[in-house]
N, C-alpha and C positions, 0 to 999 in steps of 0.2 A: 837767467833765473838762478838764484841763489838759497840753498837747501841748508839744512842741518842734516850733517853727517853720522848717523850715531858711531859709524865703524871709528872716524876721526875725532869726533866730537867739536867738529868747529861747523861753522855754516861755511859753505865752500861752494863753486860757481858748478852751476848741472852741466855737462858735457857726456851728450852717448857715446859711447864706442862706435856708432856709427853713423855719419852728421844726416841729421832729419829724421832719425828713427830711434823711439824708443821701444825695450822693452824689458817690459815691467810684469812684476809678480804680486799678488796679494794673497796671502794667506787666509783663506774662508772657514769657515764656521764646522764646527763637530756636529753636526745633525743629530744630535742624543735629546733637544731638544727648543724650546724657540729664543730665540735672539732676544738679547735683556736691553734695553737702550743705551748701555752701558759698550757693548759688544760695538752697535751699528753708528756709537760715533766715530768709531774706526773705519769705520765704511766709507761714511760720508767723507772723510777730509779724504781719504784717499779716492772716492769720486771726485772731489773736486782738482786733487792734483792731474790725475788724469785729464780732465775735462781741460784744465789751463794747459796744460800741455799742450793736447789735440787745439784749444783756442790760440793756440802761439803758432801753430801751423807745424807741430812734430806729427810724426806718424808713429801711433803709440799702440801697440799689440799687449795688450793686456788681459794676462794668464790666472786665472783663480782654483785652487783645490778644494771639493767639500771632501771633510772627510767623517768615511764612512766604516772605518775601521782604522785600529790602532791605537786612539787616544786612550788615555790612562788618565784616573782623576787627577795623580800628580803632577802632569805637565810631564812627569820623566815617566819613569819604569817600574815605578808603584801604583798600589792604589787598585781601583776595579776597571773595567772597558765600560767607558762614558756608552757607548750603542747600546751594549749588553747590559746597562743598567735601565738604559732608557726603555730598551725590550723589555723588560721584566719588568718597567714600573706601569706600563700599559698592556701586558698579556698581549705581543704581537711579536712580529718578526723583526731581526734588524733590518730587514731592509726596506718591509714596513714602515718604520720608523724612521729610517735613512729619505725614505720617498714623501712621508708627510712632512716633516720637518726643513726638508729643502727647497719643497714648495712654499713652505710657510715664513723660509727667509728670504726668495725673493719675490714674494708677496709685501714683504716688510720690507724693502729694496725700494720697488714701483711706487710705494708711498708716499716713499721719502726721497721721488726723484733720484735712486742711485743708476747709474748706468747698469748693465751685467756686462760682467767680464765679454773681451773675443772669445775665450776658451774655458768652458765651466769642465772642471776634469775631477769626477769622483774618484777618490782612490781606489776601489775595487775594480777600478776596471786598467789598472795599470800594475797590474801582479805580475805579469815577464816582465815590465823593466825594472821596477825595484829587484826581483831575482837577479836577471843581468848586472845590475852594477853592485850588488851585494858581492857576487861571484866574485867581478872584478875588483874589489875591495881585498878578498879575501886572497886573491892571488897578487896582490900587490904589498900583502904584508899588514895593512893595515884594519885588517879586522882578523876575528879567530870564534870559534865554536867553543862554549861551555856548558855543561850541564844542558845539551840538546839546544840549546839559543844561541845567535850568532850576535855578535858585541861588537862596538867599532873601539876599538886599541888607541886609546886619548896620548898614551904616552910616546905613540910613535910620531906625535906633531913636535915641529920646533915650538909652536906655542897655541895653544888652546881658549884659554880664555880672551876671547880675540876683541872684546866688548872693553873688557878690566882690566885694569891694571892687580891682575892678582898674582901673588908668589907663588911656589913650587906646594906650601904646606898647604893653600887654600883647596887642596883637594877635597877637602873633609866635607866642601859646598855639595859634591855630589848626593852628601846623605843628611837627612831631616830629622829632627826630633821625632821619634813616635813609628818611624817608619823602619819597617825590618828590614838589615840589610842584603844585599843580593850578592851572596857568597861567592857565585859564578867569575863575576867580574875581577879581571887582574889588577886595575885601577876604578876609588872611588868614581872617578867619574865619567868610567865607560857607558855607551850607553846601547840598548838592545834595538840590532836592525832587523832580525827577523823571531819570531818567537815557535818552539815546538814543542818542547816539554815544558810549558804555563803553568801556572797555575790555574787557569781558565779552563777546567777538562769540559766545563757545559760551552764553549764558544763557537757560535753558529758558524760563522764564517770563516774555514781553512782552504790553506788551496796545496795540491803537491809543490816542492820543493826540493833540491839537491840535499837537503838538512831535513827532509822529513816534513809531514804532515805539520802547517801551522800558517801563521800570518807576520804581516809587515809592519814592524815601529813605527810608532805617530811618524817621528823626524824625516828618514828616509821617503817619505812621500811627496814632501814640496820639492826636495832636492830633484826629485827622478821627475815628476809633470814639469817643472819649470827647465830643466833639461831639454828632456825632449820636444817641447815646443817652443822652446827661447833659444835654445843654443847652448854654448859652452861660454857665452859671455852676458852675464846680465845687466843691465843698466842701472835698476832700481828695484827692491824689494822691501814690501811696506808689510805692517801690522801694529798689534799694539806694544805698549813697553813690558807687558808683560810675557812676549812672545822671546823678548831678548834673551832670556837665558832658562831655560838649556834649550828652547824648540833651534832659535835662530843661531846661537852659536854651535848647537847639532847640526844643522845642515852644512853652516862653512865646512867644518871641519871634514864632512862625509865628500859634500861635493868637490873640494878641492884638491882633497885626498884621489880623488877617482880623474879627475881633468888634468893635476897636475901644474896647475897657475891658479889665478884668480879668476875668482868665478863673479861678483857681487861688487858694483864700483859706492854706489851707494844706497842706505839703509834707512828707511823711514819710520817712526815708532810716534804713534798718536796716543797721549796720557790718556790716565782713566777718567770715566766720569767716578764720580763718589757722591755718596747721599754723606748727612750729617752723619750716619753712625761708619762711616766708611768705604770702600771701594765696593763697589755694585757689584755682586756675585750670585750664579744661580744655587750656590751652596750653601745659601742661607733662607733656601727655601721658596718665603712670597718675593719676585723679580719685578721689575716693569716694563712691558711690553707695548711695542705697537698699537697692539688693540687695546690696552688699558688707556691708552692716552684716548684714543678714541671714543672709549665707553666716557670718557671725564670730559669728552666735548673736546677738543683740542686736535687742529688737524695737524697733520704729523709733519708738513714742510714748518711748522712754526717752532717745533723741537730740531729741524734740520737749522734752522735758522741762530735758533738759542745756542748751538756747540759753534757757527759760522761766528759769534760775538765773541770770542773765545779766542787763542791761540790754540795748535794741535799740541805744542807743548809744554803747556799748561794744564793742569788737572781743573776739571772743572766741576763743578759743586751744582748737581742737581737739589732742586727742591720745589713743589706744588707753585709756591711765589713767585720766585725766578724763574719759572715756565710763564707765568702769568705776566709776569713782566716783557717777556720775548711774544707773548703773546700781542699784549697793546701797542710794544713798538711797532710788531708784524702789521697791526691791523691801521695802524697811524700811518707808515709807508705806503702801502697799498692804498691808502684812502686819497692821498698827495699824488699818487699816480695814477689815478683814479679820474685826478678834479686835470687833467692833464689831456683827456681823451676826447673831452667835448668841445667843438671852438673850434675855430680858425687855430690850427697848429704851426699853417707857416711851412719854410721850410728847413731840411737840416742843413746847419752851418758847417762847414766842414772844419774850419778853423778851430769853434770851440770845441766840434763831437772830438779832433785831437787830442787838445788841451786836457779835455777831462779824461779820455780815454789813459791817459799817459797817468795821469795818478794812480788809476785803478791797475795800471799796468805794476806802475813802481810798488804798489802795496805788494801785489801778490808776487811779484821775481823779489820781494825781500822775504824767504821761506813762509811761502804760499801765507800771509799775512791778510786770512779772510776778515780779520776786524777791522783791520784800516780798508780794505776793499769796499765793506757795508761802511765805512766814512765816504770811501770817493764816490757813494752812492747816493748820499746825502748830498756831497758837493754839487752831484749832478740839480738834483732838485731844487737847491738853493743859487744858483748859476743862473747870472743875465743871459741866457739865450733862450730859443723857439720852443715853446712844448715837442715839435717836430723832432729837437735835436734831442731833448731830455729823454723822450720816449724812445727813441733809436737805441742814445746808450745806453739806457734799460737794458733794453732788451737784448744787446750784446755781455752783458757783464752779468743777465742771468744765465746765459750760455755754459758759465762758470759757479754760480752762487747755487744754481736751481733751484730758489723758493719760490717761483713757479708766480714771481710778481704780475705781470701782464695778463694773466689768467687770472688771478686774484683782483685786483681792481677791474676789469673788465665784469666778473661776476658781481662788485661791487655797486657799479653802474646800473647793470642788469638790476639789482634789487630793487635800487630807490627809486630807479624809475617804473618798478613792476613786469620789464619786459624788455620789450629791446623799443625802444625810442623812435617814430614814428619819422621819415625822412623828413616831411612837412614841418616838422618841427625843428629837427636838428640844423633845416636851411633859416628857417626865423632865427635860432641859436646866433649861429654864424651872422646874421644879418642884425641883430641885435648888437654883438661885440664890434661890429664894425661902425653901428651909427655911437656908439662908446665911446670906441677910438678916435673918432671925428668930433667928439663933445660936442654930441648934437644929441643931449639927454629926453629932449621931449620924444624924438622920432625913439629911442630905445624905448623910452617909456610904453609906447604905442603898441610893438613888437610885444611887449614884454603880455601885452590883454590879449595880442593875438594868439599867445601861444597858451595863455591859463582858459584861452576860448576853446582850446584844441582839448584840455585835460592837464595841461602841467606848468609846474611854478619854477620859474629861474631866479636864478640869485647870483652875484659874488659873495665868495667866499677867501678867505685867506688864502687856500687852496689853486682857487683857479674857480670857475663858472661850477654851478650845481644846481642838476636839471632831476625833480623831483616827479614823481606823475600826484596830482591832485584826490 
């Protein structure tokens, strides 16, 4: 299998640190509020890398953080606490809001076929390790207290911006248009590990600390959960590209700083979705959620389906149409695999279920390449072999797509025929296609009264045989 590196910037061959076992980090959701469609196409491609992993036969331990304290609207060290706004915009508690909200993304998860993580680890419940390796930061030189907050000290790396190619001056990225600067700091682009004298004097949630009454920086939290139950050598660490700078080049620098070697071999980063006026954000107010596509009719593996036509690094261009479009393919596939399920299937070829298997293979080991995967899935339907074989690889290679196809056409079936299909009939079926095969049209023709005698009408179809109820 063959990845895009963002730390290297090349696609480069995946090798764990240790042979058959991955382990893997994803960066989860700020519980301030519900998951925009934008947010969970990150989910999805990283479900699916997962999933191919575990389907290539790795053993993949896969780590997720919600967090429930610390984030700041800026992504850095400005800005309000995304909890503590979310608190306040509904008159409840943050943890309140921490506990609706995190049911509510993976409710949005289960929809859309996402796996959940081995280890779902809220930050609030890891306050002595972020302490402990604060500590150990601070006695190793690479962090220092100002104005009552603890800072990680950027200048004591041989090099920091570990993403870019950026010079000595490009410090000045630490600070934004609009945004006050934070005097404390010895360098632009230090950043706050643990916070006590805030400016947050209403903030529910503090805990004791060596440094006094306060809380823990967004950053330092994936660093300390993915530690402590990954190890000191990660395999793989995914989110989106907007995670790249400063959350994910804040952790290297923390975690490395604290281990002493490398900590992260490779970095995965899935583009935004964007509508026509721009990148999907919940800071522009009305969002689109889950349940919105649902209220507009549209079940939600058909939006997992719509980013799967996609590359992950590609940006992808939401819009009502282009759902609509992923729609009719979703329902055209299913409807092919559908006309697939009745008949004499025969049996699986071993030969072709290879054959095809192996494209579907080559798509996704060329950096998880879910578009030409939904092609080798097409191949499959279009393929001189057995229904038998057709529907097996199905059903292997949704193992990895999860649009939940075999579910979907079998409900398909269910309709037209009104119910589930009567044995007596589906034996005339079979008994039909066979006096077909033999071109002995009269004897089918015969079948064909016995069965409209029973309630229901057969056909061919381009498709494959379609059995109606009357």
């Amino acid at each position: 299998m063959r990845i895009y590196n963002t730390l290297s910037h090349k696609v480069e061959e995946f090798v764990p640190n240790t042979a058959g076992k991955v382990a893997m980090y994803t960066c989860g959701p700020t519980v301030y509020h519900f998951a925009h469609i934008g947010n969970l196409r990150s989910y999805i491609m990283e479900d699916v890398l997962e999933k191919y992993m575990r389907w290539q036969g790795l053993d993949v331990k896969r780590v997720m953080n919600i967090t429930d304290v610390g984030h700041l609207t800026s992504d850095g060290d400005t800005g309000d606490d995304k909890m503590l706004k979310g608190a306040k915009r509904e008159h409840k508690t943050v943890m309140e809001i921490a506990k609706f909200y995190t049911d509510a993304f993976f409710t949005d998860c289960a929809k859309l076929n996402i796996k959940t993580p081995d280890v779902v680890a809220p930050a609030t419940t890891y306050i002595d390790e972020f302490i402990k390796v604060i500590s150990s930061l601070i006695e190793k030189g690479y962090a220092y207290e100002a104005g009552g907050n603890i800072y990680f000290d950027t200048s004591k790396l041989d090099e920091y911006y570990v993403f870019h190619n950026f010079s000595a001056e490009d410090l000045e990225v630490g600070v934004r248009e609009g945004v006050e600067e934070d005097t404390n700091k010895r360098n632009k682009a230090d950043f706050v590990l643990w916070f006590t004298k805030s400016k947050f004097d209403d903030q529910e949630l503090k805990w004791e600390s060596p440094w006094g009454v306060g809380y823990p920086g967004w950053h330092i939290e994936c660093s300390c959960i993915s530690m402590k139950n990954l190890g000191e050598y990660l395999d793989i660490h995914c989110g989106g590209v907007d995670n790249i700078f400063p959350h994910h080049t804040n952790e290297i620098a923390q975690s490395e700083a604290y281990i002493g070697h490398k900590w992260c071999n490779y970095w995965f980063h899935v583009h935004h979705l964007n509508t026509d006026t721009g990148k999907m954000s919940k800071s522009k107010g009305e969002f689109l959620t889950v349940s919105l596509l649902e209220e507009k009719g549209y079940d939600p593996l058909v939006y997992r389906f719509f980013c799967l036509q996609s590359h992950y690094r590609k940006s992808l261009v939401f819009s009502w149409e282009n759902l609509d479009n992923a729609k009719t393919a979703y329902e055209k596939l299913t409807a092919r695999i559908a006309s697939l399920m009745s008949g004499d299937k025969g049996e699986v070829i071993s030969a072709d279920f290879d054959a095809l298997k192996a494209k579907f293979t080559a798509a996704m080991d060329d950096d998880i390449n879910t578009s030409n995967g939904i092609t080798a899935l097409y191949d499959v339907l279009k393929a001189d072999t057995t229904p038998a074989t057709k529907l097996a690889l199905i059903e292997d290679f949704d193992k990895v797509l999860s649009v939940g196809l075999i579910k979907a056409a079998e409900k398909q079936n269910e309709e037209k025929s009104g119910g589930d299909i009567p044995a007596e009939v589906m034996a005339l079926v079979e008994e039909r296609q066979a006096a077909r095969k033999a071109k002995d049209f009269a004897k089918a023709d015969e079948i064909r009264d016995k069965i409209a005698a029973l309630g229901y009408a057969v056909k061919e179809t381009r498709q494959g045989t379609e059995i109606t109820k009357l």
